[in-house]
Residue, then its C-alpha position, 0 to 999 in steps of 0.5 A: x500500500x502506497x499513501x501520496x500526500x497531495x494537498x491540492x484543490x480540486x474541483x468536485x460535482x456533489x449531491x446535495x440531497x437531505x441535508x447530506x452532500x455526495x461528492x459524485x466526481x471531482x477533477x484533478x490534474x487535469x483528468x475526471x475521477x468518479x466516485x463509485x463509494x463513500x467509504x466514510x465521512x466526518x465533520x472537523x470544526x474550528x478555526x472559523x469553520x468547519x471541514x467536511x472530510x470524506x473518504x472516496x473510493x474511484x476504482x482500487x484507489x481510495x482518495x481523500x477529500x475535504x471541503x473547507x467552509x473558510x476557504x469555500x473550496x475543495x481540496x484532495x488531501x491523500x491518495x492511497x493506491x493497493 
């Protein structure tokens, strides 16, 4: 098992349904991945926000994503390759 640090942003396309959000796909140097699992999903708060942090399954890769609510935007934080 592989884990590569990234620290990007990332562009996502979520479901906002029930007051829940599912990131469906997000965009990442330049290339579509689809989220085919949400293997887990947790809330951090502080620091004049709040992060939404998600663990996401695109094929035999698991990614994981956040978004921050102070810096409105998406990043991609790890991606862990079998």
């Amino acid at each position: 098992m592989n884990i590569e640090q990234i620290g990007e942003p990332i562009r996502v396309l979520a479901v906002f349904s029930g007051g829940c959000i599912k990131p469906l796909r997000f965009n990442w140097a330049g290339r579509t991945y689809t989220v085919s699992r949400v293997n887990a999903r947790w809330t951090d708060r502080g620091g004049g926000g709040y992060c939404l942090h998600y663990s996401v399954q695109v094929g035999e890769e698991t990614y994981y994503i956040h978004f921050s609510s102070a810096e409105v935007q998406w990043r991609l934080d790890q991606v862990i390759v079998s």
